[in-house]
C-alpha positions in Angstrom: 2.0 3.2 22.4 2.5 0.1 20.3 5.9 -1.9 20.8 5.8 -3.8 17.8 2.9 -3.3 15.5 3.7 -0.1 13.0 1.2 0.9 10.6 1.6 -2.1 8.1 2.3 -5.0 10.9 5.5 -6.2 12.1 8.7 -5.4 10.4 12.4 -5.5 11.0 16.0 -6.8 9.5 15.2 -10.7 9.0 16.6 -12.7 11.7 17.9 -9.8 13.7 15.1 -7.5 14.8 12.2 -10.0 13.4 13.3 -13.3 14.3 12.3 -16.8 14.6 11.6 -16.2 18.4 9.1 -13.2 17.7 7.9 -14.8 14.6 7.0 -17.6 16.9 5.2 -15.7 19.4 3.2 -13.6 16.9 1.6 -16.8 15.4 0.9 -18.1 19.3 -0.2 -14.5 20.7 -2.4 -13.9 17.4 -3.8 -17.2 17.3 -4.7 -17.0 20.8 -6.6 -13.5 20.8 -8.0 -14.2 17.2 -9.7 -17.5 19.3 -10.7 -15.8 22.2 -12.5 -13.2 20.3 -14.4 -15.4 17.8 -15.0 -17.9 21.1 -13.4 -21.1 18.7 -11.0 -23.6 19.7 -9.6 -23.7 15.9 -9.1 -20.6 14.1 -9.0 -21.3 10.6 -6.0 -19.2 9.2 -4.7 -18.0 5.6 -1.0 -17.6 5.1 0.6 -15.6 2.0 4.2 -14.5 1.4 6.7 -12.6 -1.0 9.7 -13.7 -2.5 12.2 -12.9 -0.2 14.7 -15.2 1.7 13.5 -15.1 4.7 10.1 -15.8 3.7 10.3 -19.7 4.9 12.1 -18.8 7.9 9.8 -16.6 9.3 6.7 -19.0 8.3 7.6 -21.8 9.4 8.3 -20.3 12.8 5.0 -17.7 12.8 2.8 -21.5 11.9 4.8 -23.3 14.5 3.1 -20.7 17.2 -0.8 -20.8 15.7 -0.8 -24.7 15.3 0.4 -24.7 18.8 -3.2 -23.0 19.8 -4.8 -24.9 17.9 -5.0 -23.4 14.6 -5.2 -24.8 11.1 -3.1 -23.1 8.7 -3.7 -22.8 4.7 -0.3 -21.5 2.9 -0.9 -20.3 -0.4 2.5 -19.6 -1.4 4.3 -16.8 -3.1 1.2 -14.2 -3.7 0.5 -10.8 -3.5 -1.0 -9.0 -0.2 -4.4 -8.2 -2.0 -4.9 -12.0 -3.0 -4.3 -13.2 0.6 -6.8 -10.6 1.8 -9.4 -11.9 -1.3 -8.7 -15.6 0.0 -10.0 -14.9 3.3 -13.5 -14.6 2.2 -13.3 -16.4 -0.3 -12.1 -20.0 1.8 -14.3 -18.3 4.9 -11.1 -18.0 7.1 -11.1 -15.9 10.8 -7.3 -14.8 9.8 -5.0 -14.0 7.2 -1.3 -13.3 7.4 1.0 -11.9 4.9 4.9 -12.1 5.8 6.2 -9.6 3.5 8.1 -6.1 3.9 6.4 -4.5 1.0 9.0 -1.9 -1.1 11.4 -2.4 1.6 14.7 -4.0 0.5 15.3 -7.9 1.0 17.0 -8.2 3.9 14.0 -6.9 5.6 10.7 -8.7 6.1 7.2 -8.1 7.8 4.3 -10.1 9.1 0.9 -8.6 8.9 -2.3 -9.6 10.2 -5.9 -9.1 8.5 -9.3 -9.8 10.2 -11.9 -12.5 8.7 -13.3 -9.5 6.8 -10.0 -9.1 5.1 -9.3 -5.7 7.0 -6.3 -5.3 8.8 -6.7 -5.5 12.5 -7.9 -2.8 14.9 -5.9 -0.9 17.5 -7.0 -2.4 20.4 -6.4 -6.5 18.9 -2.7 -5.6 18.2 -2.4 -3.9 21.5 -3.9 -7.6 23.1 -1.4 -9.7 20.9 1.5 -7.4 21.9 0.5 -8.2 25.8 0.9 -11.9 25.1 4.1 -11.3 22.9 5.1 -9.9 26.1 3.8 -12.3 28.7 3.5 -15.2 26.6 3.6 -17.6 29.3 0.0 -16.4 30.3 -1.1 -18.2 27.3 -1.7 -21.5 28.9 -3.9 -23.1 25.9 -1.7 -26.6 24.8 -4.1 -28.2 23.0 -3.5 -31.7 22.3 -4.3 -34.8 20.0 -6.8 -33.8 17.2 -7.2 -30.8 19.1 -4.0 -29.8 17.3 -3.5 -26.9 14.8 -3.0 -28.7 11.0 -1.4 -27.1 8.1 -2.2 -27.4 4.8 -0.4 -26.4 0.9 -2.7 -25.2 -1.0 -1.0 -22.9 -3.8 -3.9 -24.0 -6.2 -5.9 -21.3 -4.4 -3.5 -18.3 -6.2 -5.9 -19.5 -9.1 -9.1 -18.2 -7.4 -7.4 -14.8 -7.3 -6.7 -14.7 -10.8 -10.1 -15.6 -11.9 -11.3 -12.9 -9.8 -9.6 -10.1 -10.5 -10.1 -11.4 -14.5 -13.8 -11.3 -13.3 -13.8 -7.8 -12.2 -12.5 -5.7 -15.4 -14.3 -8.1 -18.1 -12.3 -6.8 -20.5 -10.2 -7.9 -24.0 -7.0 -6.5 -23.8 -5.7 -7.6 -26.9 -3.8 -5.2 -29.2 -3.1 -3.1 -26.1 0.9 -3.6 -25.6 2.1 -3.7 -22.0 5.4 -3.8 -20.1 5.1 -5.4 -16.3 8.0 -4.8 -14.1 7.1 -7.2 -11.1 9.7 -6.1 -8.7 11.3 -9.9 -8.4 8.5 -9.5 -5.9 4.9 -11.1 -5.3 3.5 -10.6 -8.4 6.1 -12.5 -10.9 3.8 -15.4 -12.1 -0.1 -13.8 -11.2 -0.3 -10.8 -12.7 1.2 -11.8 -16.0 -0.9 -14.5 -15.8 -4.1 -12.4 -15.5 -2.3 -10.4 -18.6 -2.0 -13.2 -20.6 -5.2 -14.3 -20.0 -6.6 -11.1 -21.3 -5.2 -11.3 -24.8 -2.9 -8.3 -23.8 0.5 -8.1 -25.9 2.5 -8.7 -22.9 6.4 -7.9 -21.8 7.3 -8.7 -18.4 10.5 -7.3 -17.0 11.8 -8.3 -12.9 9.9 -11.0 -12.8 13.2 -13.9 -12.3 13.2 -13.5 -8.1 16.3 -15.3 -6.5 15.3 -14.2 -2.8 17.5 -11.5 -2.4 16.7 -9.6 -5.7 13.1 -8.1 -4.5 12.9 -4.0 -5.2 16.4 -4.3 -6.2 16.3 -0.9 -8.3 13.0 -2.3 -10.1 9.7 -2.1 -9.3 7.5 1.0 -8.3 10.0 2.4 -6.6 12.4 2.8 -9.0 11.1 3.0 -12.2 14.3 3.7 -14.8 14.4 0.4 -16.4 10.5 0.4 -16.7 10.6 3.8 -18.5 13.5 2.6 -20.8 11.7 -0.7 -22.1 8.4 0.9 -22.8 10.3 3.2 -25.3 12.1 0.3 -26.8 9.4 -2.1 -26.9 6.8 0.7 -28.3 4.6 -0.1 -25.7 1.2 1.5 -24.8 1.8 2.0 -21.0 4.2 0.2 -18.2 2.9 -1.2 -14.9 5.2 -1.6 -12.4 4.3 -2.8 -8.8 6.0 -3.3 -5.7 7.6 -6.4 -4.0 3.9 -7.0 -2.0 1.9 -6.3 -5.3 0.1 -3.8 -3.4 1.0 -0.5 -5.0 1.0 0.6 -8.5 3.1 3.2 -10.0 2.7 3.8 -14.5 4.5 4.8 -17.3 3.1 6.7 -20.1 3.9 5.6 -24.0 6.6 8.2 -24.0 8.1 7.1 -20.4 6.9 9.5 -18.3 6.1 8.5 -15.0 2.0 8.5 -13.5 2.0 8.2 -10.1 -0.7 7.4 -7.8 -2.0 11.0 -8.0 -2.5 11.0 -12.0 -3.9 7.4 -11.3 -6.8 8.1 -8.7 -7.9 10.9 -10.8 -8.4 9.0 -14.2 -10.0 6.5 -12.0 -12.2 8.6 -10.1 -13.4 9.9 -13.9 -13.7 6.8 -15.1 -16.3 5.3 -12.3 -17.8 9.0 -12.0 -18.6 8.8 -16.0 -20.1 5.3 -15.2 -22.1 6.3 -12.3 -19.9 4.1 -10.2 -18.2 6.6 -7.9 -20.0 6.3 -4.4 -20.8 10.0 -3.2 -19.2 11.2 -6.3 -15.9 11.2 -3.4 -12.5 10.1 -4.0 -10.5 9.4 -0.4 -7.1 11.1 -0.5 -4.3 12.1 1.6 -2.9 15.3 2.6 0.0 14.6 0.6 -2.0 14.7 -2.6 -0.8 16.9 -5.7 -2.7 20.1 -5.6 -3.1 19.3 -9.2 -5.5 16.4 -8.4 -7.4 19.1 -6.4 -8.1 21.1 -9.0 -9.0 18.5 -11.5 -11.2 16.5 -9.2 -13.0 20.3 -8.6 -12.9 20.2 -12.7 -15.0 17.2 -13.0 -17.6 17.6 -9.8 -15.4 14.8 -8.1 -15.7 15.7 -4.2 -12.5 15.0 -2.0 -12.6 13.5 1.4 -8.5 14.0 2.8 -7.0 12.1 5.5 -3.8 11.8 7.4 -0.8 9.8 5.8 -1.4 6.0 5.5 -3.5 3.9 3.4 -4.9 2.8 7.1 -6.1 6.1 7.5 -7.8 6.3 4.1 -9.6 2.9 4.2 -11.2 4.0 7.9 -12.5 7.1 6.1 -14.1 4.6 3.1 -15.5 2.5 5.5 -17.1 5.4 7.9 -19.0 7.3 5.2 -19.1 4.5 2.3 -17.1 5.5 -0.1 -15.7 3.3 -2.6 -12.4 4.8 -4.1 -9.5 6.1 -2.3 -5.7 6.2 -2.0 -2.2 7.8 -1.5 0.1 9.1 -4.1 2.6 6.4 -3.6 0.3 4.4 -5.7 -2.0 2.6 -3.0 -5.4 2.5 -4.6 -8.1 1.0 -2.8 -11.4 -0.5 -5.0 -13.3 -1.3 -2.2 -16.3 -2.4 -4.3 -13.5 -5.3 -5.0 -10.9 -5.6 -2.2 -10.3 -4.2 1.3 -6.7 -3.6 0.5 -4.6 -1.6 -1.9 -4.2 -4.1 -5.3 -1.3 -3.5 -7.2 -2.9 -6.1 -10.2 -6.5 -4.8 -10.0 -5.2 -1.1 -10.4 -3.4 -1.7 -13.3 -6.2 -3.5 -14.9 -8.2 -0.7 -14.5 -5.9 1.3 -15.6 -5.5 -0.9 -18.6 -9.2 -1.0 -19.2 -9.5 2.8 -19.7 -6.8 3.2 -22.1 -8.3 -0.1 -23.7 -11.8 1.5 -23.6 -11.0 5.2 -24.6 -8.7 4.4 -27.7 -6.5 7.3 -26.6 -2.6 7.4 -25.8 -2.0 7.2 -22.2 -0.1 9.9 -22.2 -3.4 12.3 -23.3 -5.3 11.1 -20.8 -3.2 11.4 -18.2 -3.1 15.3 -19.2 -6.7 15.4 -17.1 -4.2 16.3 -13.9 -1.4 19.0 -14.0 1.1 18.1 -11.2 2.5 21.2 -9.4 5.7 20.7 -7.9 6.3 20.2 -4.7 9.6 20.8 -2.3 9.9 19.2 1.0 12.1 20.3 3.7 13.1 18.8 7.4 13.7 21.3 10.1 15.3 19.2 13.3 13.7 20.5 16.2 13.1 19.6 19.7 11.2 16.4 19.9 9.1 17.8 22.7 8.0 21.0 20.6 7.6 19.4 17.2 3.9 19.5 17.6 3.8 23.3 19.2 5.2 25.6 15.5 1.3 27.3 15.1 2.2 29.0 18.6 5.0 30.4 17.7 3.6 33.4 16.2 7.2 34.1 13.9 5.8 30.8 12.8 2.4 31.3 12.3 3.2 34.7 10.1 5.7 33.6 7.9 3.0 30.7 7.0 0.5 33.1 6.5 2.8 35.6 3.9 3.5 32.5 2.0 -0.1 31.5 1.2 -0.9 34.9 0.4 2.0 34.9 -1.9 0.8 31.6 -3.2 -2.5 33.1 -4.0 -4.4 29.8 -4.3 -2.6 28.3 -6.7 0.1 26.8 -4.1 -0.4 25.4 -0.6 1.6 25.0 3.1 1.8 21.5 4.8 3.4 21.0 8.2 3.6 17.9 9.1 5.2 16.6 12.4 7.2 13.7 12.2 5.7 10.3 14.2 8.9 8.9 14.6 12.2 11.4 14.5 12.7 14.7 16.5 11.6 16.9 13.3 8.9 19.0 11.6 8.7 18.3 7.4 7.9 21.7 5.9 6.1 20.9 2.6 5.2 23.6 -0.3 3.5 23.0 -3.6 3.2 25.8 -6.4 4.0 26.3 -9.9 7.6 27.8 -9.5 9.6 25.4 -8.1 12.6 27.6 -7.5 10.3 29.9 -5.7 9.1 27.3 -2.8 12.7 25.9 -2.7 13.4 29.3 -1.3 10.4 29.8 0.8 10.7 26.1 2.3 14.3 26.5 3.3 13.2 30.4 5.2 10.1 28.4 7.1 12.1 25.5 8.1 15.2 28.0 9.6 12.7 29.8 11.2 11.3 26.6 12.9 14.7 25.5 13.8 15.3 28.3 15.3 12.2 28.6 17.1 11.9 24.7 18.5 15.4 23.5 18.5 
């Protein structure tokens, strides 16, 4: 059981639950293993942030700890998650580090480690940098003289990133009109930079950060005043990311909202119609739309699912070399490009297609029908939230409603990881129909486990 690691690093209230202190001891503890492992006395290390407050806080403390073993640090500023994870090759680094909480609000903040192949680190490397968190005085490396870690500002290098991801989608965007809504987060100068740069006919809305402003209803995960300008502007599509520029969430030209669903679809098309879709496979999650099911099955796309977590869906791509995959929250993963979801690259390829095909977004966004889906919490037991298929009550009234579903609908359990509860989860075409269905499992469930 990890004490401090989740499944996107370390993250906590700024100052309260991540301080200086543990900030400190990450950069020592990680600095420490990441130099054991490779067998180097200096560890050559890349460090990124987002715009929020306690962004220089928590860096100056996390560099403090991996110059003190000995480690030579490269900030690159204010810049999204995927560039960090590009630079690492790129500048042949053994580390990177992102401090950054993502879509979380601002007073929260995160520091999250990726390996020299830009991957985030595996299970067992966290679980040896929490041991020294713990025991840091075991750590009895105090290197000294020129032995010491040195830090150099290099924000130059966010220009590296641009030209690549400008590389990738060789495309003119010019006449294509485009709203970016850059969550006061990350992405405020680079991706309407890379826009620019394409000839696109650009608006950029959120993209002013004062520190505390980051995902402040803006941004992926709140997408009303997205929706609003590309009706006013007469746009062709909105792009809005979130406050790590590592998630991408669209609006059609009429302001409907695409999620990640819609997106990996008319992605998976796209490559597939290119022959560039290793395996003919998109990499989903069980959360997936049963729409994107069907439509995938429509076009010969294959579908390899995995648990919740973009973690999860990168292992997958990496096992059985695929090279598309992602999570309806709007992670997509281009691993031909990146080992990390990319906000910017997804909306350029995005771009590109509605650029390429001549069509209204909206149209081709009709390739996927989303179903709806209801989602309901039964608080059980936190001992039995794993044991509903033996309860056979359970197991029956699961059973009834798949047969009532009659393949055009679908039942997903899901066992909370971190409360006492079991989500009951139902997708169909009549929405008032798994409302009531949902709320009959999960009372039967309560009942059964509480």
């Amino acid at each position: 059981m990890r004490k401090y690691f989740g499944t996107d690093g370390v993250r906590g209230i700024a100052n309260s639950e991540l301080t200086c202190e543990l900030a400190y001891k990450l950069g020592r503890a990680g600095g420490y293993v990441l130099a054991k492992k490779q067998n180097k006395d200096n560890v050559k290390v890349v460090i990124g942030k987002d715009t929020r407050i306690s962004g220089d806080l928590l860096e100056s403390a996390l560099i403090a700890g991996m110059m003190s073993v000995g480690c030579d640090v490269i900030t690159v500023g204010i810049i999204p998650t995927p560039g960090v994870a590009y630079l690492i090759k790129k500048l042949n680094a053994d580390l990177g580090v992102v401090i950054s909480a993502s879509h979380n609000p601002f007073e929260y903040n995160g520091i999250k480690f990726f390996n020299e192949k830009g991957y985030k680190l595996a299970d067992d490397i966290e679980m040896q940098i929490e041991y020294y968190i713990d025991n840091i005085n075991e750590i009895d490396y105090y290197p000294v003289g020129d032995r010491l870690g040195k830090k150099q500002s290099r924000h130059e290098y966010k220009r590296e990133y641009i030209d690549y991801l400008k590389s990738i989608v060789d495309v003119d965007l010019s006449g294509l009109r485009v709203v970016l809504d850059c969550a006061n987060g990350a992405s405020y100068k680079i991706a309407p930079t890379v826009y620019k740069e394409l000839g696109a006919d650009l608006i950029v809305i959120n993209n002013e950060p004062d520190g505390i402003n980051i995902n402040n209803n803006c941004g992926s995960t709140s997408t009303k005043s997205l929706c609003e300008t590309v009706i006013r502007q007469n746009a062709d599509l909105g792009l809005a990311y979130d406050g790590d520029a590592d998630r991408l969430i669209a609006v059609d030209e009429k302001g409907n909202v695409i999620d990640g669903d819609h997106l990996m679809v008319m992605s998976a098309i796209n490559l597939k119609n290119k022959g560039k879709l290793a395996e003919d496979t998109l990499v989903i999650t069980v959360m997936s739309n049963i729409g994107l099911r069907i439509a995938c099955q429509n076009h010969g796309i294959n579908l390899a699912v995995t648990n919740v977590g973009d973690r999860y869906v990168l292992e997958e791509m990496i096992k059985k070399g695929y090279n598309l995959g992602g999570e309806q929250s709007g992670h997509m993963i281009f691993l031909d490009h990146n080992t990390t979801g990319d906000g910017i690259l997804s909306s350029l390829m995005v771009s590109s297609i509605v650029k390429e095909t001549g069509k209204k977004f909206s149209e081709i966004a009709e390739v996927m029908t989303q179903y709806p889906q209801v989602l309901v919490n039964a608080k059980v037991k936190n001992e039995n939230k794993n044991s509903y298929m033996e309860i056979e009550e359970i197991k029956n009234e699961i059973e009834r409603i798949e047969n009532l579903l009659d393949g055009e609908g679908r039942v997903l359990i899901r066992p909370s990881g971190t409360e006492p509860l079991v989500r009951v989860m139902l997708e169909g075409k009549e929405e008032g129909q798994l409302k009531e269905l949902a709320t009959n499992l999960a009372n039967i469930i309560v009942e059964k486990l509480s």
